[in-house]
N, C-alpha and C positions, 0 to 999 in steps of 0.2 A: 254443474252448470253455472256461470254465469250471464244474466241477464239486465241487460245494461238497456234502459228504460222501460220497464218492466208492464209500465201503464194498469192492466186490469189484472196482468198474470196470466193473461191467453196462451204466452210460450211457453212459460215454466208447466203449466198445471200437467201437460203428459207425462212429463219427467219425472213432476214429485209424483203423483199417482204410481209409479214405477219404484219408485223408492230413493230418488237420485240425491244428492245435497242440492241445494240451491241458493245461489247469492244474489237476489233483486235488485236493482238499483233503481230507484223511483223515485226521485225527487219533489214529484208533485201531490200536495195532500191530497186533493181529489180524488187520487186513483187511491186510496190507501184502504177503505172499508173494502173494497174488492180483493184487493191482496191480501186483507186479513183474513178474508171469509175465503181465501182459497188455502193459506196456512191454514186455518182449525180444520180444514175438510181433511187434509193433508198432512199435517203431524208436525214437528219440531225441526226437520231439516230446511226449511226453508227460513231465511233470514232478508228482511227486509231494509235496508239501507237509504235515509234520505238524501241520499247525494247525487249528483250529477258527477259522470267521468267525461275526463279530458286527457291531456298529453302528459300534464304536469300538474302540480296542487293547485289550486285557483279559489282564492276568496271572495265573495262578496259579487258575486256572475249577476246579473240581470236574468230570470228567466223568465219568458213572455207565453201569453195564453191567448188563445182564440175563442170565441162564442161558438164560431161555426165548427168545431170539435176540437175535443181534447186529447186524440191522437197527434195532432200539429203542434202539442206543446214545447218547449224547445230553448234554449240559449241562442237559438239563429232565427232571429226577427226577419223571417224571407216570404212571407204572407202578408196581405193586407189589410189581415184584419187582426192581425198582431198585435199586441198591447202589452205594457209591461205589468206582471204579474206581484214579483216578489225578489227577494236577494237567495242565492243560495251558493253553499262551495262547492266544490269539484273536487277529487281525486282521481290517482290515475292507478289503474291494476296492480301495476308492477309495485306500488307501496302496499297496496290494499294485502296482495297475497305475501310481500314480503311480514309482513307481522304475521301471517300463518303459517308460516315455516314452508310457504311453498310449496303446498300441495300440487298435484298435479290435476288440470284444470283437462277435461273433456273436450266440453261446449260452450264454447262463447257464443251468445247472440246479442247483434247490437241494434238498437234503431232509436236514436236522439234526431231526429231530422234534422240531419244537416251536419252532425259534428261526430260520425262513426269512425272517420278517417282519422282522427285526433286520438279517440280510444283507444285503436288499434298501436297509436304509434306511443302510449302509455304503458302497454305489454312488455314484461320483460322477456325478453326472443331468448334469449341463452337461458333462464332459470326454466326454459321450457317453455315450448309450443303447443299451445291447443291443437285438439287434433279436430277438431272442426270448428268455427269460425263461420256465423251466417249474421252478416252487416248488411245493410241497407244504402241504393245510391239512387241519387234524384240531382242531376247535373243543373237543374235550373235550383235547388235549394243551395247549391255548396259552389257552385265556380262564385258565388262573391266572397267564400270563405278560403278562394287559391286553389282547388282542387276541383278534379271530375272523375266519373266513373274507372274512366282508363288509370288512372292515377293511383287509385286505391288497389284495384283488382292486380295492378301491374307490383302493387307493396309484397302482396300477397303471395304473388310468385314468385318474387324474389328470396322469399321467407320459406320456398319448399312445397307449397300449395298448389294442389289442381286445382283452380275456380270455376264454377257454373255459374252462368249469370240466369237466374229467374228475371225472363223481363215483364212487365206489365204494359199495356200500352198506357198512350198520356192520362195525368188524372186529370177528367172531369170538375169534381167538386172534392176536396177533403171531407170526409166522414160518411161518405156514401158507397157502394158498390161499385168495385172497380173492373177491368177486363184482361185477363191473361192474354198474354202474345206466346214465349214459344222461350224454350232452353237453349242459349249457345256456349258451347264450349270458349274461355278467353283465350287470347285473344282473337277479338271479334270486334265489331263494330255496331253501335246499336241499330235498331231498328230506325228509332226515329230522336232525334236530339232530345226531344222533352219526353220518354220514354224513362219509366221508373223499375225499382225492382229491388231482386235481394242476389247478393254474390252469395255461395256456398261456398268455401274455401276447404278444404278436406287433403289431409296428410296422411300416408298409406296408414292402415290396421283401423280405417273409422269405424268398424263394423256394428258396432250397439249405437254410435250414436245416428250413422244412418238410419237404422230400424227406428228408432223414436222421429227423426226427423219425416219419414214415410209416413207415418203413423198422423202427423200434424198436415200433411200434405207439403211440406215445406221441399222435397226433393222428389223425381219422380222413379 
């Protein structure tokens, strides 16, 4: 599994529990004592990376931080209460796995708010495709970054992909309890333009990573 803003370690931890490798990518100290305290529960396959990913290598990013929570942390200043945090670099997959010979990659999961669509397009598609793939899309955080929900989900199928779109209705407040809306098959249209959520992208033989994502509630 790779997990591409990792925050507390909420997605990886069923994984490792299971026995799985796992690649974090968590840029922000803050989250760090939580991903540590989920490695020592969890054993040596899990590896922690302070970088941010992107399309391409990027030095020296802006990354900004909110009061009002620190799931909203992010290289895309699209909150109000945004501030700039600290300097950090970027990488993009298709380097990160060519220095490991390329293993073959399961489960990608992404949520950088706002910059999942960038990750995705850092993937090397020929050295092999994840067989599941669950990104994050919020059209009010990324159409000022050129892109929207259709955008990504449509990358996706182009690449071979069934997509589910998990939508959420609109958020309220960042860091509080949100409200599920309903599973549509892509292409679809959403419910309501400022409607958030997570595509599931899945390529035929997902079989084990379905069961873990069930398990997380992430698919139904």
């Amino acid at each position: 599994m790779i997990d591409v803003g990792g925050h507390h370690g909420e997605s990886f931890e069923t994984f490792a529990e299971d026995g799985w490798r796992v690649d974090c990518f968590e840029p922000n100290p803050v989250n760090y004592p939580a991903i540590r305290a989920r490695i020592a529960e969890n054993g040596t396959k899990i590896t922690r990376h302070p970088y941010a990913v992107s399309d391409t290598p990027k030095q020296g990013l802006t990354f900004y931080l909110s009061d009002q929570s620190t799931v909203i942390s992010s290289l895309n200043a699209f909150h109000d209460t945004h501030r700039e945090g600290f300097k950090v670099d970027a990488i993009a997959l298709r380097d990160h796995l060519a220095a490991q010979g390329n293993p073959k990659v399961d489960f990608v999961k992404i949520d950088t708010e706002g910059f999942d669509f960038f990750v995705l397009q850092g993937i090397d598609w020929e050295a092999g495709a994840p067989e599941v793939i669950v990104c994050e899309f919020e059209d009010t955080q990324t159409e000022g970054l050129g892109y929207t929900y259709k955008d990504m989900a449509q990358y996706l199928v182009d690449r071979g992909y069934e997509v589910i779109a998990s939508e959420w209705h609109p958020i309220v407040a960042y860091g509080q309890s949100h409200e599920w809306n309903r599973y549509t098959r892509f292409p679809s249209d959403l419910a309501t333009p400022k409607a958030w959520g997570n595509l599931v992208a899945m390529q035929p033989g997902t079989g084990a990573v379905k069961a873990e994502l069930s398990k997380i509630g992430a698919i139904g």
